[in-house]
C-alpha positions in Angstrom: 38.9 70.8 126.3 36.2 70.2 123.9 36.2 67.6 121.2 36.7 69.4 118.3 39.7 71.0 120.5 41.7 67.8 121.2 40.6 66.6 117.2 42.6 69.4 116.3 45.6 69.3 118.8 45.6 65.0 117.9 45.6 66.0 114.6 48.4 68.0 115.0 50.1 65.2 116.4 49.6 62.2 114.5 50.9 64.5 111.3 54.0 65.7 113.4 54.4 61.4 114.1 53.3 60.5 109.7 56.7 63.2 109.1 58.9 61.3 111.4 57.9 57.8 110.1 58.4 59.4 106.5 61.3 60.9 107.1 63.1 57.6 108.5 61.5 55.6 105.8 63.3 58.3 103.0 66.9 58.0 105.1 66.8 54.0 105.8 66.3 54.1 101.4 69.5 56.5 101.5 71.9 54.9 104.0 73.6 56.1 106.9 74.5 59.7 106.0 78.3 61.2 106.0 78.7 64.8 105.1 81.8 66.2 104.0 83.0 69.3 101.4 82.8 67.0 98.4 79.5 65.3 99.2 76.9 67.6 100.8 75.4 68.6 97.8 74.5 65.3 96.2 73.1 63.9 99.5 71.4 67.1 99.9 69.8 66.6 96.6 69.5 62.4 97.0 67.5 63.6 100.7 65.2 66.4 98.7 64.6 63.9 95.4 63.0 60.6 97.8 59.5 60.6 97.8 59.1 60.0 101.8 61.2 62.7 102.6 58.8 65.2 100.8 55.8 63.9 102.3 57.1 63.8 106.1 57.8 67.5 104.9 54.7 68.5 103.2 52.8 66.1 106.9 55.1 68.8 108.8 53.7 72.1 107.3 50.1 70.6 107.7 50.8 70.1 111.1 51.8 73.3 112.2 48.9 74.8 110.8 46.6 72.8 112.1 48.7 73.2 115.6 48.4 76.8 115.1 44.5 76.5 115.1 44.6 73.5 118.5 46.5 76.3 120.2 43.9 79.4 119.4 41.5 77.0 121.4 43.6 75.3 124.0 46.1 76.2 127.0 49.5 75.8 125.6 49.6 74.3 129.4 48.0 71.1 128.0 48.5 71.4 124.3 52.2 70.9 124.7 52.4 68.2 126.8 49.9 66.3 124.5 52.5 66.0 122.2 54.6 63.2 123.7 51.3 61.2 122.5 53.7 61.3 119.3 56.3 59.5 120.6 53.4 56.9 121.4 52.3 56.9 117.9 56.2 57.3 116.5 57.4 53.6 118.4 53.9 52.1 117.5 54.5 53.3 113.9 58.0 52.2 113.5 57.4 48.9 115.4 55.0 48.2 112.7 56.0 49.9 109.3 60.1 49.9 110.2 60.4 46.7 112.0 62.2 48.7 114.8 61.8 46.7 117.9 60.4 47.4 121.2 61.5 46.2 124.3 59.8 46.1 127.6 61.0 49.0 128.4 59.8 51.2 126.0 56.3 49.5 126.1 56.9 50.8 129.9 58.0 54.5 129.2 54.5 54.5 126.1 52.5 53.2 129.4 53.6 56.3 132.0 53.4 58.4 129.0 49.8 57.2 128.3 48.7 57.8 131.9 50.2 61.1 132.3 48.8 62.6 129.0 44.9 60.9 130.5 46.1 63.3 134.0 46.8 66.1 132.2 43.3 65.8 129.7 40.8 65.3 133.2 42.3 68.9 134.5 
């Protein structure tokens, strides 16, 4: 895989992590959500109107295209498996901009995921 290759499919990956960080920043400033007949629309419009919420959007739809372009140039054999680098970036992200904790097990699970995506970039 050649630099600007992985750029492109890291990329692709730290945007997909940005919209998951911005989408639980827009819910956590709405609450826990209940849907029911009488309420769906106003959430549904609450959701749509917060500010995070569009941008985790707007970081998705950048993503896939600039997945669309990683995958022109890569194996889908190693470009998909590069993306549990997001769950990587995701706990680092919410550890530090969320406050959401991690335990020594999840530091564990981030470290087998590191080495197996460093396997899967040497084949």
């Amino acid at each position: 895989m050649t630099l600007s290759s992985f750029a492109f499919i890291f990329c692709g990956v730290l945007l997909n992590a940005l919209a998951q960080l911005l989408l639980k920043a827009g819910t956590n400033a709405v609450g826990a959500i209940h849907l029911n007949w009488d309420n769906w629309f106003a959430i549904g419009w609450k959701l749509a109107t917060q500010l995070p919420i569009i941008g985790g959007l707007s970081c998705y739809v950048i993503s896939v295209a600039v997945w669309i372009i990683g995958l022109s140039r890569v194996d889908v054999t190693i470009a998909y498996p590069m993306l549990s680098l997001g769950y990587v970036v995701s706990a680092i992200g919410a550890w530090y901009f969320l406050g959401e904790a991690i335990s020594m097990q999840r530091l564990l699970a981030i470290g087998i995921i590191l080495v197996g995506v460093a396997l899967l970039a040497r084949s």
